[in-house]
N, C-alpha and C positions, 0 to 999 in steps of 0.2 A: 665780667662774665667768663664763666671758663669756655675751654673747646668743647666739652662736652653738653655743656646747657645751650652754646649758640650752637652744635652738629644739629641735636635732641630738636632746637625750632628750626631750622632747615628742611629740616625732614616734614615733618609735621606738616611744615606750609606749604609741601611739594606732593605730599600724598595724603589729600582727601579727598571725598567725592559727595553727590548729592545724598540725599538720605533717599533710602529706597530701592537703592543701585542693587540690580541680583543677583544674589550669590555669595553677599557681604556681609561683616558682621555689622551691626550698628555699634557704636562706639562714642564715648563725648574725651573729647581736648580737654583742656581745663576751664571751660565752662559750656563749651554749647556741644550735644553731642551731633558725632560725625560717622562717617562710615568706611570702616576699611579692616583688612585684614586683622586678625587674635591678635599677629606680632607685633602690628602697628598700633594695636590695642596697648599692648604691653607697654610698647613705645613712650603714645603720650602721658598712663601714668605715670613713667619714671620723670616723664617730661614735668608735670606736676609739681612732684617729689623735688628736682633737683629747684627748680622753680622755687619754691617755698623758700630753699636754702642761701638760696641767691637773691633774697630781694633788694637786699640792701645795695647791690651792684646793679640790677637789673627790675624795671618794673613790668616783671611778666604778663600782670592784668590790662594796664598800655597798652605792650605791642599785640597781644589776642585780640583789643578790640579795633587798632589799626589793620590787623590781620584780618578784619570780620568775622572772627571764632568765638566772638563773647557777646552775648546779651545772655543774660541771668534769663530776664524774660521770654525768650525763646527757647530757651533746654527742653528738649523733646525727651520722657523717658519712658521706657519700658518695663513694664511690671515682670518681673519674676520670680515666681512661686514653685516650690515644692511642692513635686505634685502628691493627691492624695493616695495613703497607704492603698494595696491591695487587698480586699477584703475577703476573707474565707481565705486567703493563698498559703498552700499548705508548709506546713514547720519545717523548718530544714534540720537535719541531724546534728549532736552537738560538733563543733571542730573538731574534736578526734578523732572523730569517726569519720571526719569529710578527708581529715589529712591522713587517713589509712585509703583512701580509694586509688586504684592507678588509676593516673592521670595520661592523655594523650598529649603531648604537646602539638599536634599537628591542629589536631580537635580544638584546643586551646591557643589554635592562632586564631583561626574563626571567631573563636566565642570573644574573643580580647577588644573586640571592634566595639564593642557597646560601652569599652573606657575607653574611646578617644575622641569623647566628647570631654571631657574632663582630666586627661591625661597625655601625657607626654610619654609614648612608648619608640624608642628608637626615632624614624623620621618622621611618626604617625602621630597624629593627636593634637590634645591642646595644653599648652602649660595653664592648667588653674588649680587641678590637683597636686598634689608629689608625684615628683619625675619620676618614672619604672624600668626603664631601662636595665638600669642594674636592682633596684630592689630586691628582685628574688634570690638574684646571689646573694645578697645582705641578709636574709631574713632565712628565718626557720620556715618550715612547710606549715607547721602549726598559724605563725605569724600572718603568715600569706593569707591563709581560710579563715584568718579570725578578720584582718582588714577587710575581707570581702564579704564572709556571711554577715559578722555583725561590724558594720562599719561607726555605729557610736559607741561601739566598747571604748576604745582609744583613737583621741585626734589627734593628729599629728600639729606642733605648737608651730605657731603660723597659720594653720588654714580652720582655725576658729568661725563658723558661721554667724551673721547677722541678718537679722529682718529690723529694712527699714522701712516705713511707712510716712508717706508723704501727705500732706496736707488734702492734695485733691482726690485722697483715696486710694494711693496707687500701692502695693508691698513689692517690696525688691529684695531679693535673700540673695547672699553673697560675703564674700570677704570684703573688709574697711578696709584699705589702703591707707584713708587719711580721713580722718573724724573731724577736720576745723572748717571750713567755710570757702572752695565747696567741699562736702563732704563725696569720697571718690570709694567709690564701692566696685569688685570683680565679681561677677555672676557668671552662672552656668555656661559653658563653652568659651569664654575668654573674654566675653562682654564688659566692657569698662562704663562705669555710667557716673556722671559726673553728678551732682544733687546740689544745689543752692541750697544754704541753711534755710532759708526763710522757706523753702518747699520742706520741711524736715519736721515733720510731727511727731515723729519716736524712732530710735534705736532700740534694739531688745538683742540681747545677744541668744544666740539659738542653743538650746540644751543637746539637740541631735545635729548627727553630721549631716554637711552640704552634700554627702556622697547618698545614693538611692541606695536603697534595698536591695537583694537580691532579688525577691520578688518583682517589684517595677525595673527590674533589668528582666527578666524573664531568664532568670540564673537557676540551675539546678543544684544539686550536693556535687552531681557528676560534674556537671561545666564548669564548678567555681575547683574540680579537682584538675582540671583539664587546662582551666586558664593559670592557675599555681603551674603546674609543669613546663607552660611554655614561659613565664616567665622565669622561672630555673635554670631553662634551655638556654637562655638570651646570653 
């Protein structure tokens, strides 16, 4: 076992807490889910990941269930769904016309706060989207308003969305980390959620982005010019 697969369970077995704990994400280990921080989130899928890679050295399904982090049959999971379109919400102007507006950057530190449930902006946010930090220096002004008006023109490769549906009913929309047994899915805000095959009634991969509308952002032509400028500013 390398230093990084035994750091990776160290950690793990030092920081988790009951389900329900306030203020927390919920989150699953590699098969029962737990509750703790997005980063810790991140954490135990890599935990997973390197897992996988190292069986042959190390029987990582053993020591979870010496750890008491594994029973298949107790995985607590959480549905979630995409929520429904806004109906009547009115057209937003084409992008060249949005990336002709002046933008505030100040205005546009404000408005920026409804991406960091899904984004990593400087120390703010959550890693489940692309990092933004620099983004706007990377990108054209045009770029910027088309990623935000129309966010399933172009996904960025890697954050491909899936609905999964579970046996007892449940849908979970998210990125796949890992499709074999359990299958380990990242959903909205950082949420890591572990799925036993045998709970796994369908994969469907999603034809629209994980990212919302501007409408269920409650985005304008103006604020999505405004949120482009401060990420320009950054």
């Amino acid at each position: 076992m390398t230093a990084l697969a035994h750091d990776l369970r160290h950690r793990i077995s030092k920081n988790i807490s009951p389900i329900g704990t306030s203020g927390e994400f919920a989150y699953s280990s590699p098969q029962a889910l737990m509750v703790g921080t997005p980063d810790e989130a991140e954490m135990s899928a890599e935990f997973v990941i390197v897992s996988k890679v190292e069986d042959r050295e190390y029987d990582v399904i053993t020591s979870m269930k010496a750890y008491g982090l594994y029973d298949p049959e107790k995985v607590k999971l959480v549905s979630v769904e995409m929520p429904p379109e806004v109906k009547d919400a009115p057209k937003l102007p084409p992008v060249a016309e949005i990336a002709k507006l002046q933008g505030d950057p100040k205005q546009g530190e404000a408005a920026v706060a409804v991406c960091y449930a899904c984004h990593r902006i400087g120390k703010n946010g959550v890693e489940f989207g692309p990092e933004l930090t620099t983004f706007g220096k990377q990108q054209t002004t045009e770029v910027l308003v088309e990623a935000i008006a129309l966010p399933s023109a172009t996904i960025s490769h890697g954050f491909e969305g899936s609905e999964v549906k579970t046996t007892d009913g449940l849908t979970i929309t998210g990125m796949i980390l890992s499709n074999s047994d359990p299958l380990i899915i990242k959903c909205m805000g950082g949420l890591v959620q572990t799925v036993p095959k045998s709970r796994v009634a369908s994969v469907t991969p999603m034809t629209k982005s994980l990212m919302y509308e501007p409408s269920q952002l409650g985005l304008t032509a103006q604020t999505i010019a405004d949120i482009v400028a401060y990420l320009k500013s950054l």
